[in-house]
Structure formats: C-alpha cells, structure tokens
C-alpha positions in Angstrom: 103.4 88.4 98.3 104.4 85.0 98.6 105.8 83.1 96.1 106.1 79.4 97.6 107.5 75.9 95.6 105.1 73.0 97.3 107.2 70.3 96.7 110.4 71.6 98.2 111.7 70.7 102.0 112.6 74.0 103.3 114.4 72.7 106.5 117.0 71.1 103.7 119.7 73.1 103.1 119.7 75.4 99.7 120.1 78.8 98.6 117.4 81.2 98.3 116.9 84.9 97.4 114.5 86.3 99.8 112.9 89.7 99.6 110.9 90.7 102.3 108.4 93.8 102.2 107.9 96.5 105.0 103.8 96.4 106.2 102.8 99.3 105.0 103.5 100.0 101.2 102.9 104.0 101.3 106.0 104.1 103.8 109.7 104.3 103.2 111.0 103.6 106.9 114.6 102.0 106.2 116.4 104.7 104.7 116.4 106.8 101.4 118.3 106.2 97.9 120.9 108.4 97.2 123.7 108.9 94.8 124.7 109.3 91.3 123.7 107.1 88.3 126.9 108.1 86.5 129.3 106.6 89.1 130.3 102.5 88.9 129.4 101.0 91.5 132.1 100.7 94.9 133.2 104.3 94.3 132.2 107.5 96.7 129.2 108.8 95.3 128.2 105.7 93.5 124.1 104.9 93.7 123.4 103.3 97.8 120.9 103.8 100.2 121.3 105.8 103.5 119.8 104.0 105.9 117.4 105.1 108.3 118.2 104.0 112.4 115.4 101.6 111.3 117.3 100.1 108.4 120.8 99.5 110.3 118.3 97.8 112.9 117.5 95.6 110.1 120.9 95.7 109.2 122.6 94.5 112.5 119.5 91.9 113.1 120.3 90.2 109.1 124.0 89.6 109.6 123.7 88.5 113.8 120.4 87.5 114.6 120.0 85.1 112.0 123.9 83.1 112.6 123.3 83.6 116.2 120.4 81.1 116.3 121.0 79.1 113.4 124.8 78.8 112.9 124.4 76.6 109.7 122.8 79.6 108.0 125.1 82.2 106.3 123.9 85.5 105.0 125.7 86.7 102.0 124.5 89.4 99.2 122.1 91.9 100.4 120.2 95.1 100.5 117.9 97.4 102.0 115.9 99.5 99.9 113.3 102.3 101.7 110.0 99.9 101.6 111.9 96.6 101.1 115.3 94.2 101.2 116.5 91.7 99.2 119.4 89.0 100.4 120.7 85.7 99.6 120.7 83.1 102.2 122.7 79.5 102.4 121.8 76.9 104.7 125.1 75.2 104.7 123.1 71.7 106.4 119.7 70.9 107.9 118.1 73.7 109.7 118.0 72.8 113.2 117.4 75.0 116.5 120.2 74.7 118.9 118.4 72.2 120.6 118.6 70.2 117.1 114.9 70.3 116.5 114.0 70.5 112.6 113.2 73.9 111.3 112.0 75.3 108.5 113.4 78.5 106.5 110.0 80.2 107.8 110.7 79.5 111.0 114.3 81.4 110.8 112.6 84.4 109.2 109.8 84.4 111.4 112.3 84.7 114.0 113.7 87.6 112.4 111.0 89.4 112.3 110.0 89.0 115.5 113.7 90.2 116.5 113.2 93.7 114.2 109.6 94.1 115.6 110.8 94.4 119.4 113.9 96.9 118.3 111.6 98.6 116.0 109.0 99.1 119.0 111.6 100.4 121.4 113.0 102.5 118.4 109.5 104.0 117.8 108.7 104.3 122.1 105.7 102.1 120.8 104.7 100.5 124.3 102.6 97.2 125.0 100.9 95.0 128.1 101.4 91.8 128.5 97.6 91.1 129.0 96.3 93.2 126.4 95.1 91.3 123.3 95.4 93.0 120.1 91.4 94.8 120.2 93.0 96.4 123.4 91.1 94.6 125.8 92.4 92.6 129.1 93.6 89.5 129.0 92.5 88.0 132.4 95.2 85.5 132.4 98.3 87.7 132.7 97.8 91.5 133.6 101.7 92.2 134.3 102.6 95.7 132.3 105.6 95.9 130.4 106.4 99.1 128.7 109.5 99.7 126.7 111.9 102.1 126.4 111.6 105.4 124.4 114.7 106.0 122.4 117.2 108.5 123.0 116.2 110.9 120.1 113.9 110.5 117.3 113.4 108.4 114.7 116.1 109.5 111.5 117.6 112.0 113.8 121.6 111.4 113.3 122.3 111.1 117.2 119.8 108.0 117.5 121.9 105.0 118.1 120.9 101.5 116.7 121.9 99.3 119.4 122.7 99.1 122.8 125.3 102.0 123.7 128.9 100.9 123.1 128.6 97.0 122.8 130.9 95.1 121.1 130.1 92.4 119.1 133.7 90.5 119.8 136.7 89.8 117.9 136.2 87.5 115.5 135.8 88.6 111.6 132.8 88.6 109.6 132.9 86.0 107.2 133.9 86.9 103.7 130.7 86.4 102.1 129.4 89.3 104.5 132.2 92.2 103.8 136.1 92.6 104.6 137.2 92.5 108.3 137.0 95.8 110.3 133.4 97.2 108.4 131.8 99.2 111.1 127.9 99.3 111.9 127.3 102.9 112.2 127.0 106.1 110.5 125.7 106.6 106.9 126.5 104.3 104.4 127.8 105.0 101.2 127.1 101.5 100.4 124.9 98.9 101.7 126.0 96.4 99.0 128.0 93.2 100.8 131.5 93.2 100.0 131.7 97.2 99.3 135.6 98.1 101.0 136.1 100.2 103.7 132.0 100.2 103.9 130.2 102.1 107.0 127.3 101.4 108.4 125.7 102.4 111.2 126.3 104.3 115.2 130.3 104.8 115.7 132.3 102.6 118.6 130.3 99.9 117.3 132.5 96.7 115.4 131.0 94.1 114.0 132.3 90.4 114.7 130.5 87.6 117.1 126.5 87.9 116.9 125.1 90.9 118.2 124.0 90.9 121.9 120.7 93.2 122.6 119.1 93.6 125.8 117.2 90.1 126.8 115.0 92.0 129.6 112.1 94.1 130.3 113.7 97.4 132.4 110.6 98.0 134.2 110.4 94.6 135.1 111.4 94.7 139.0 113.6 91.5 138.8 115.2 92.3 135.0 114.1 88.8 134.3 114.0 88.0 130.7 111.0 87.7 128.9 110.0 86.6 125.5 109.7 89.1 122.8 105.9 89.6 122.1 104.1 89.4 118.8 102.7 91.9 117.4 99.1 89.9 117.2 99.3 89.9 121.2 101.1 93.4 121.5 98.3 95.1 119.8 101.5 97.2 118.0 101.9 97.0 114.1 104.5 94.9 112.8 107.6 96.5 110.3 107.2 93.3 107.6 104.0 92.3 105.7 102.9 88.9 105.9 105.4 86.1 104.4 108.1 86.6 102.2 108.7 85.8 98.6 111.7 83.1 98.1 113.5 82.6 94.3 115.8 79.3 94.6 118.1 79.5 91.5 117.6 76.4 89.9 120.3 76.5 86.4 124.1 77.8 85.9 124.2 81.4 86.0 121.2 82.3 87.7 122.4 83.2 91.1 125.1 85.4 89.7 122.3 87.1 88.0 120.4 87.3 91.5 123.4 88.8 93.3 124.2 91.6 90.7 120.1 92.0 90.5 120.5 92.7 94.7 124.1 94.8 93.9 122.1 96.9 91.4 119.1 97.4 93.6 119.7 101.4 94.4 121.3 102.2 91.0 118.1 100.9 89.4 115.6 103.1 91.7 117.7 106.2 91.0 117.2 105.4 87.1 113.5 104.2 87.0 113.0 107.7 88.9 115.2 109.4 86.6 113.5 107.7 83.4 109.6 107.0 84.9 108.4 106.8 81.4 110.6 104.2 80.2 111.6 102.3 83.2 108.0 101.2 84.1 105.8 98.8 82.1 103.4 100.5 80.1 100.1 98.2 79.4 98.7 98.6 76.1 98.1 101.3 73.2 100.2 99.2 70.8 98.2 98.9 67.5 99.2 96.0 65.4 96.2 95.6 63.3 96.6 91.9 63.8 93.5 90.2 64.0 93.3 86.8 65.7 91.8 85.3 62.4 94.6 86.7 60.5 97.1 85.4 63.0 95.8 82.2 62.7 96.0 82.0 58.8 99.7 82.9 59.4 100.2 79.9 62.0 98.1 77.3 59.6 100.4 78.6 56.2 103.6 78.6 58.7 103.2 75.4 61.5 101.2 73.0 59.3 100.4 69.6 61.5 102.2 71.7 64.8 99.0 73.7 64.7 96.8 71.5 67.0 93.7 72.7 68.8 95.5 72.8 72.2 98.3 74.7 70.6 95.9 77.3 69.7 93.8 77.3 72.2 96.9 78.0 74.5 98.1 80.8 72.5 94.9 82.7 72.0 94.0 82.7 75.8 97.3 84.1 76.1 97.3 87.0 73.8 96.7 90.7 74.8 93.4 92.1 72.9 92.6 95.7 72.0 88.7 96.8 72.8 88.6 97.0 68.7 89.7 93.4 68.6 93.2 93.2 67.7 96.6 92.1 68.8 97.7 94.6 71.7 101.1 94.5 73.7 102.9 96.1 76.4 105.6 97.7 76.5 109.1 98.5 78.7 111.0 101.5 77.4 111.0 104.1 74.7 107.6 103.3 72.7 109.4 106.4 70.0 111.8 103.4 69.2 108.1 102.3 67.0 105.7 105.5 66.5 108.8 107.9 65.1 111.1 105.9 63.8 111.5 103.0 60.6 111.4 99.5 61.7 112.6 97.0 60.3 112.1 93.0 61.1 114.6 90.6 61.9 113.9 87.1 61.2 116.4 84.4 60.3 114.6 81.3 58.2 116.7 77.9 57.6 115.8 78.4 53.8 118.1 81.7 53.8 120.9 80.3 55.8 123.3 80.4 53.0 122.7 83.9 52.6 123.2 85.1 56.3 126.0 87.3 55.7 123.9 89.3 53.1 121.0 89.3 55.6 122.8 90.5 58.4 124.8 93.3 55.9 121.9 94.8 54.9 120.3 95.4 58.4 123.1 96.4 60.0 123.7 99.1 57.0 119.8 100.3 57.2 120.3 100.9 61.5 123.4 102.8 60.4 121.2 104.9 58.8 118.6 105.3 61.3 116.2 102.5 61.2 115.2 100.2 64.1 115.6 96.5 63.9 112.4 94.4 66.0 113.1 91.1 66.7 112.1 88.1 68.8 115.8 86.9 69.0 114.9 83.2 68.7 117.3 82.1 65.7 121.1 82.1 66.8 121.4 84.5 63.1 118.4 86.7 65.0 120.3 86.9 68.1 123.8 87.6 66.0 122.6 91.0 64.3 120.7 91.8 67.4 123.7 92.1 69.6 125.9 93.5 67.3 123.3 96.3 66.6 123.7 96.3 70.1 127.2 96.5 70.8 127.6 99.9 67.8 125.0 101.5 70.0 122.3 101.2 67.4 118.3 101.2 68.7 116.5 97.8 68.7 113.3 96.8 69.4 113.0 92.9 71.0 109.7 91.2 71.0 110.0 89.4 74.4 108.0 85.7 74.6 106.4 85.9 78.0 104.5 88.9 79.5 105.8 91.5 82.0 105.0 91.5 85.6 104.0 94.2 87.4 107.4 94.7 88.9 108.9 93.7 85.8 113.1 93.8 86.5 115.3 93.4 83.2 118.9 92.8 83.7 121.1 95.6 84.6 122.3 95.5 81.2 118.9 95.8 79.1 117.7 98.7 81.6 120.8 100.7 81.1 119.4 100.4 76.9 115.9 101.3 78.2 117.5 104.4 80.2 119.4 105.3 77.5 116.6 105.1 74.7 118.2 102.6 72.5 116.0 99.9 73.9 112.2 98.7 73.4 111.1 95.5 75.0 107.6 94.5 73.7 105.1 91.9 74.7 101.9 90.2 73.0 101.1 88.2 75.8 99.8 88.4 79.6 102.0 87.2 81.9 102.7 83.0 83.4 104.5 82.0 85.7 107.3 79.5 83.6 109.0 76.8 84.7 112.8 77.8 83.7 113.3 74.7 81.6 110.1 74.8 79.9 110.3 75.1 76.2 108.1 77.2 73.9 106.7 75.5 71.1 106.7 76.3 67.3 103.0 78.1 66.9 104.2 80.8 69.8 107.6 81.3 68.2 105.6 81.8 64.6 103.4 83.7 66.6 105.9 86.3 67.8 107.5 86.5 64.4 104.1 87.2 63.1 104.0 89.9 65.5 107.5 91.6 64.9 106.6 91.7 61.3 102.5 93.6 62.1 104.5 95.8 64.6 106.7 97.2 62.0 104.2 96.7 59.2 106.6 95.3 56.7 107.7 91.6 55.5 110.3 89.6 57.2 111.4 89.2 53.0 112.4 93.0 53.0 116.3 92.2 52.9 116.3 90.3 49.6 
C-alpha cells in the first residue's frame, strides 16, 4: 500500500496527499455514501458520506490530534470514505516533537493511529492487559490489568457519542483551511468535504476550536494515573488502519488543485462508479485490434526511421498488452459500445497537412455530427483541438491514453462525468509504470499509439482527404 520517494527528507516541511486504508478491506466501518449524483456539490442533498461514530472519531483525531502535537502541521482538504480517507497535509517548518526532537511525517501518522486505535477500542468495548503479548500469553514483566470502557450504546447507533460527554474544545476558530468558524463535530454530516458552510459533524454540544482533550487515564486504574496508549502488537486487539500509508507530493503547477478536487469529489465519484459499475471500472482486455507486433513494427521502421533503436523497441514491446492469439490487446475505462456499435473514425494531425487543418478538423467534426466516433491519442495540439471541441458539442470520443490503467484507476472528475454519461472511452495498449511526471515519451511510442487508434478503428488516419 505504500507508495514511498527514497530520496526525499520527510521531517522537511512539504505538502503531501495521504490516504490511509482501514485493516480490513471487506469492512466499511467509517460511515456510508449517501446522496444524489445530480446535486453540485455544497448543496443539501449533494453526494457526502454519513459518518459512522467511528468515522467522526477519525474525524475529531485528523483536525486535533495531529496540530495538538505537532503545531507546525496543518490539515487542510479531506475526507472519509467507508474503508478509507484521503487529506492533504502542510508541514509549515521542520517537524519537531514539542520537545524539538526531529520527526518524520511517519512518525506524526503513526501517532495518529495510535490515537484512533485507543478510541476505536473503547468505542468497540474491545478490552486489553498490560502484560498480555499479542499470542495472549503473560508477559511476566508487567501483569497490571487495564480494561477499558464499553461505550454507552452500540457501534452506529445514533445516541453513541464520539467523545468525551460535553467537552469543549475552547474558543478559538478553526483555521480557514479546516472549514468556517462555528462548524460543529456532531450529528450526520451532509458533507464531510473541508470548507462545506454551515457543515455538521458529529455528537451535539460539542464545538470545535483548541485541540481536542480525551481522557489521558485508565478508569480502572486505582490512582487515574495516566498511562500510555498501547499498541495494538502488545494489546493483542486489531488495529482500524492497515500497515503504512500511501503519500502523493505534487511536484508541478496545478497538480494539487487537481488533488483537492480529486479528495472534494471522493463521494460523488463512489455514488457514480456504483451507479455506472460497467463503465466506471477498468475492464482488462477483449479488445481485438488485429495488430500483430511484426506489423507494428513495419509501421514504426516506415514512420520513425533512425528513432527506431533496439532499446526503443525493446521498451515498447515489453510494454504492450498481448492477446492469447498474439495480437495487440488493450483495456479499457468506459463505454466499450463507443467501438463495437458505433463508426470510428481516427484523429491524427501530421505536420505535412498543417495547411489544411481547417479542412481536417471540418470534416470530423461534420462525420461526429452524424454519428460517428472520433479515437484519438490527443498528442498534436490540432489532435487535441477537434478532440475537445467534439467534446464541448457533447459528441462521443474515444482517446487512446499513453500509459496503462491502475487497478484503482481515478480520471479527473471531468473525464468520469464523460464515462458516466457514455460519451467517453478511454483505451490503453499498454501495462501500467509508474512515470516520473516530467518524463517525456519518445517518438516510436507516440507512432505506436497512432498505429493503434488507426487498427482500433480499422480505417486510415488519410480518411479526411
């Protein structure tokens, strides 16, 4: 699950996008996705997630916890999906302990977890010893029992509350960043989106403002002295988070405003991927090109000349997705009618032709008017032109993407509203890398993919002239 970068300092400060997964994957413990597809987002009714008592555990833990302990930290965008949540975090400086010790970014979300583990135990009356290791047998060095407290009501029942009865969390506001002044942590949410107005969350009487102060001490402990929360390794209990968590630093201009509306589009997506499980979901396979590697290659040698190298090819072939008869296979995310019912049509932009780019883009724009599908790699600016205009008169297109899909493959909000809708086919030739964002793609794959748009719709990239 995690996805780590070697070379970076964590303990410097940065931004990261952190998504952390709940232990078990068949559960759904932090609440349930509800709502309506068809309302924009920050209206009544629009798609959010209901948290469970568990999830506005989590909830109260992210935003006071965290700042509590590490003050340079802020936690901004964020959300809490059934089996998962997602959130943005800024290091302002150096992460330091208050004793102004270096620390680590694992460190601060070790700590977290260790925080939701305790609240989740006492949440599920889950009880531990001290001296019990976690095979269940005695640990001779300390037999002093500790058990905790069984909550109130059950799990999910509406009565059970979060925190400690009443408490106040002080006056001061929460930080912008977090949500507007006055958000209570309480009863259902219809958002759990940061920055949502006039947003609820969690058990009433409870306001949010200075960190969050939970019970320190064992209550069966005769002198209430405080005692340090227990792993679950030496509890013998099961944790709520797997192992690790997955970090995304945004390395180039835009890419963390595409991370925060990826976070503020969390539940609307769910709600549409369950909505639309055929299309929303990469599909592997079952696309026949009848593109042979031999053939491709014959393309690439007429097309790249001297940019054809051995290592060129070699990197492209181990890459490619084969059929069991031998050809070119590809994946798929979205409506696979867009190619098996419909008349496709390539879209490739040459230099030769550039002087006859406004008849080029005419003529496919006049044969999707009539019902044919326009494939393209959109690598040309021209390509990318009639793509988005096709686009934008709600015309179907079929885009040839030059990287493979991951298993949790997530488009942008915009290109899985296409796929919802049917007017959008995203197709793939190859198995999927990990890519450096500034890495470049050179001339054989490009050829290669236009190769490909033209097999998949089984006419010349010529058929405009």
């Amino acid at each position: 699950m995690t996805q780590r970068c070697f070379q970076h300092d964590y303990a410097l400060p940065g931004i990261y996008h952190l998504t952390l997964k709940v232990a078990d994957a068949q559960e759904q413990p932090f609440g349930q996705v509800v709502g309506d597809i068809s309302v924009p987002n920050g209206m009544t009714g629009a798609p959010h997630v209901a948290l469970s008592p568990i999830g506005k555990m989590i909830e109260q833990e992210l935003l006071h916890s965290i700042p509590a302990y590490y003050p340079m930290i802020e936690v901004q965008d964020y959300v809490i999906m059934p089996e998962h949540i997602h959130f943005i975090l800024e290091a302002h400086s150096a992460i330091t302990t208050k004793g102004g010790k270096k620390a680590t970014l694992g460190q601060v979300i070790a700590g977290f977890k260790k925080g939701c583990n305790r609240r989740y135990w006492e949440l599920t009356g889950q009880q531990w010893q001290a001296g019990v290791t976690q095979q269940g047998k005695p640990d001779a060095t300390n037999s002093t029992q500790h058990t905790a407290p069984a909550p109130s009501a059950s799990v999910g029942a509406p009565a059970v509350s979060v925190g400690a009865p009443a408490v106040s969390f002080g006056a001061p506001a929460v930080p912008s960043s977090v949500g507007a002044p006055g958000v209570s942590v309480g009863a259902p949410a219809p958002s759990v989106l940061v920055g949502a107005p006039a947003v609820s969350f969690g058990a009433p009487a409870v306001s949010v403002g200075a960190p969050a102060v939970y019970p320190q001490v064992s209550p069966s402990a005769p002198s209430a002295a405080p005692y340090k929360v227990p792993s679950a390794a030496s509890s013998g209990r099961s944790p709520l988070f797997a192992a690790g968590f997955t970090d995304v630093m945004p390395l180039r201009a835009g890419q963390l405003a595409q991370q925060r509306e990826y976070i503020r589009n969390n539940p609307r997506t769910r709600l549409l991927r369950n909505s639309h499980r055929a299309w929303l979901y990469t599909q592997r396979g079952g696309i026949a090109t009848a593109l042979t590697p031999q053939a491709l290659h014959g393309y690439l040698s007429r097309e790249c000349g001297s940019a054809l190298t051995e290592e060129a090819w070699s990197e492209v072939y181990g890459q490619l997705l084969m059929a069991p008869d031998g050809t070119i296979t590809c994946d798929t995310f979205g409506n696979r009618r867009l190619l098996t019912d419909r008349r496709c049509l390539p879209v490739v932009c040459h230099r030769k032709d550039t002087a006859r780019f406004g008849i080029q883009k005419a003529r496919c724009l006049e044969e999707a008017a009539q019902g044919a599908v326009l494939a393209s790699a959109r690598i040309a600016r021209g390509e990318q032109e009639i793509m988005d205009e096709a686009v934008n008169k709600g015309l179907a297109v079929v885009v040839v993407a030059d990287n493979g899909f991951a298993d949790r493959y997530h488009p942008s909000a915009d290109r899985m509203n296409l796929c919802a809708e049917g007017h959008l086919l995203m197709v793939t030739p190859w198995h999927y890398h990990y890519r450096h964002a500034n890495t470049s793609i050179h001339v054989p794959r490009c050829k290669t993919i236009n190769c490909l748009v033209q097999a998949l719709c089984r006419k010349k990239d010529s058929w405009w002239q």
